[in-house]
N, C-alpha and C positions, 0 to 999 in steps of 0.2 A: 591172729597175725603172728603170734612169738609163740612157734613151738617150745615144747619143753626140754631141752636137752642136757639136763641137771648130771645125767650120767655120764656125758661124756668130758674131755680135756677142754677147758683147764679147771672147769668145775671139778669134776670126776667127783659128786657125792655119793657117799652109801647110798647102795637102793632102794632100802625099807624109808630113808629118811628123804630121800628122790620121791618116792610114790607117796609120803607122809602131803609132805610140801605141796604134789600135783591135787590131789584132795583138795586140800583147802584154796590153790588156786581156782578149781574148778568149782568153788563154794561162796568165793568172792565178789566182790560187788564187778569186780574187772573180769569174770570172766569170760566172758565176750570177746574179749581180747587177745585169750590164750587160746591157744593151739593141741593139739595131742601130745602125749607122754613121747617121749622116742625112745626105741629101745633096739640095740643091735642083735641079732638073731642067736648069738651064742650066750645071750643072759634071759632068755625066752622064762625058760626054768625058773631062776632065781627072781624072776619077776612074779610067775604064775606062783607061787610061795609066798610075796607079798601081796598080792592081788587077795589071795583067799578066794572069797565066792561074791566080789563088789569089784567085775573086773568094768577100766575104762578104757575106750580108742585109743592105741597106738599107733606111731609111724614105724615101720619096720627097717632098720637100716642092714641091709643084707651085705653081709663076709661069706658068706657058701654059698651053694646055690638057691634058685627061688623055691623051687619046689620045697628043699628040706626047710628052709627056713616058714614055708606057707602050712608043714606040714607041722611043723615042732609048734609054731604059733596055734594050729588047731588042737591038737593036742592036750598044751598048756592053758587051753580057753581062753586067750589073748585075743580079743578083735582087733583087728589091722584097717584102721583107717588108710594107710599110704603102703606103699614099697618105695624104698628108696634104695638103686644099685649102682655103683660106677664100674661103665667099662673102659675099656681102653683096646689095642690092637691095630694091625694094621688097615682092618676094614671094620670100621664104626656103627656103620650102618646094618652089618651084619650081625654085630653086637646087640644091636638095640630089637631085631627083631626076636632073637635067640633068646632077651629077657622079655619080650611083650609075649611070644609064643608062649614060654614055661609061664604066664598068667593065667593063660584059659582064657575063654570067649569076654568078648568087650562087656557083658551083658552085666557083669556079675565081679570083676574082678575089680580091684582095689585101688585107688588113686594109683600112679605111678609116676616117680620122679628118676629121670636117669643122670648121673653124675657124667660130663664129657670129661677128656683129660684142661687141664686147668693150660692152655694153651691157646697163642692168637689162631683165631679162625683163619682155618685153610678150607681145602673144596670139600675135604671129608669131613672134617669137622661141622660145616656148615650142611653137607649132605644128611649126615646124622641128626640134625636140627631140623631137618626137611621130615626126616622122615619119626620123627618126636610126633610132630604136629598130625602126620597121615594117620597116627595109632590112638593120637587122642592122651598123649603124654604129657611131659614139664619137665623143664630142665633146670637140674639142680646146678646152684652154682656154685663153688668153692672160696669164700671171699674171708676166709684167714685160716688160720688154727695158732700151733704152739711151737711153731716157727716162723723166722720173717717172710722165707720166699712162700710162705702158704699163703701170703696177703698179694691177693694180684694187683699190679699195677694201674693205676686208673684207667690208662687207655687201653689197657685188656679188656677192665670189666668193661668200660662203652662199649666197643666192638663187639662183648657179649651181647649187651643188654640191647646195640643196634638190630643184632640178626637174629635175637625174639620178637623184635619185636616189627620189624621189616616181615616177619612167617606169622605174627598173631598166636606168639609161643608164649604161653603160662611160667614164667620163672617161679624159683625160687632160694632161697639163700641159706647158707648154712656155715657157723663157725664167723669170728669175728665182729659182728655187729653187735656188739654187747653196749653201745651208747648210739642217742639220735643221731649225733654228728662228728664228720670226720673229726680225728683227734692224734696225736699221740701218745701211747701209754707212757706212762715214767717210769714205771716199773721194768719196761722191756725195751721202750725206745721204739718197738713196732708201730708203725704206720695202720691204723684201723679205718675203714669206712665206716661212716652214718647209716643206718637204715633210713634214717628221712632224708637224706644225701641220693640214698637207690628210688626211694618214693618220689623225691621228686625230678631225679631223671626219666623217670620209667613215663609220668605224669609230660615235663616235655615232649619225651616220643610221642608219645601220642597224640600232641598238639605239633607233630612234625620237624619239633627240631631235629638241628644236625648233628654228627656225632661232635663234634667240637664244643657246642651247645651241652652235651651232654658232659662228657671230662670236665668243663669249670663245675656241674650240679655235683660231682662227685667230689671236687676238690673242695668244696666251699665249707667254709668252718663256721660260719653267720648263721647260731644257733637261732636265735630270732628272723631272721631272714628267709632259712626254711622253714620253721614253724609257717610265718604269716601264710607262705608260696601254698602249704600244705591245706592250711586252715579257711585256705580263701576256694576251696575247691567246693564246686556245688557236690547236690548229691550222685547225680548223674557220672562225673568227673573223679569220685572218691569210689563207686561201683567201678568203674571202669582200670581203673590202677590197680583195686586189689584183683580184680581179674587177672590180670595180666603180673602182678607182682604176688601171688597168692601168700608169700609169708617167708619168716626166718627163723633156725634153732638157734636158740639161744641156751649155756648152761646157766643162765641167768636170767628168771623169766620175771622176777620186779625190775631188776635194774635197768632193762628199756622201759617196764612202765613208770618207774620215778621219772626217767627223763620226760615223758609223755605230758605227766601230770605238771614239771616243773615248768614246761611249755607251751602251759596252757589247753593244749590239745586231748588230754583225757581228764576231767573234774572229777573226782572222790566225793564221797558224800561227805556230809562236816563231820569231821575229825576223824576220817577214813585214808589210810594211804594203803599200798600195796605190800 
């Protein structure tokens, strides 16, 4: 569920001590939990140099294009779990097929997450979510960084997460959800959403609520409140959400698990934490 994203902002770790860290996540009692390494296309190299010859699945966050990026990854003997690209333009949907195309045949090619611009859905925008779902994609979402306006407003993300989930769209999230639940930081004063705040809106949809329904799931700070909402989901109900909400980068891949544990929701073995 919590990619690795140790390398990027505000984390930004070295990357021998990035891929040290991903190791022993992937070695731990939580790993089940964790996600692929993420790595953006122009550190391909400096990665294949730490890797040696014990390489593990990446998410590829693409700055150039897909090819050189699919090509520098083969290369480097990097396996690419995902492709992750954001387009933008005046035609969207001509975008998305321009990076599904440069993937090659559905048969073979690589998870794909496309970034939309971080904006209230209009007819193109949601065109391009139409046409996410026809290639067999997932839409990445934008839900902070290391700025305030990187954090979308709640009733963005709803309308997001409504028109994934109105198409039967796989999201998924990236940058700011570094704790279960919404909060403040004191450090910045930025406004952050919960990942169990997104779990358990994503969870309403699918039991139908409406987008209003969903804005209070996003605003609600009732650490225990969503824990229970979370923890009282059968198994059928916790299959069905991570479908639909497949996961988030985190440059912090304990710190959503201490919350996990602190909420009961993920047990350690005795005297085991992340």
């Amino acid at each position: 569920m919590v990619d690795d994203a140790a390398l990027f902002p505000p984390g930004d770790a070295p990357l021998p001590a990035a891929v040290a860290a991903h190791r022993r996540h992937r070695a731990a009692w939580y790993a089940p939990v964790v996600g692929p390494f993420v790595v953006a296309d122009h550190r391909l190299d400096e990665l294949a140099a730490a890797l040696d010859a014990d390489p593990f699945p990446c998410v590829l966050v693409v700055c150039g294009t897909v090819p050189d990026a699919l090509a520098r990854a083969d290369r480097a003997g990097v396996p690419v779990a995902a492709v992750e690209v954001a387009v933008s333009g005046d035609d969207l949907v001509a975008a998305v097929d321009a990076v599904a195309g440069s993937l090659g045949s559905a048969a073979d090619r690589p998870v794909l997450a496309v970034e939309l611009p971080a904006l209230d859905p209009d007819a193109a925008w949601l065109a391009a979510c139409d046409r996410l779902v026809a290639i067999g994609a997932r839409l990445k979402l934008r839900t902070g960084g290391v700025r305030a306006e990187a954090f979308p407003p709640t009733d963005r993300l709803a309308r997001w997460l409504v028109a994934a989930d109105e198409r039967g769209l796989p999201v998924k999230c990236t940058a700011g959800l570094h704790a279960a639940v919404r909060h403040t930081d004191p450090a910045t004063g930025f406004e952050h959403h919960g990942f169990l705040d997104v779990l358990a809106a994503v969870g309403a949809l699918l039991d139908g609520a409406a987008e209003a329904d969903v804005r209070d799931l996003l605003d609600r700070r009732d650490a225990a409140g969503l824990a229970a909402t979370v923890a009282g989901w059968d198994v059928g109900t916790r299959g069905r959400v991570r479908e639909r909400f497949t996961g988030f980068g985190s440059c912090s891949t304990t710190g959503p698990l201490d919350d996990l544990c602190a909420l009961g929701l993920l047990e350690p073995p005795a005297g085991a934490r992340p």
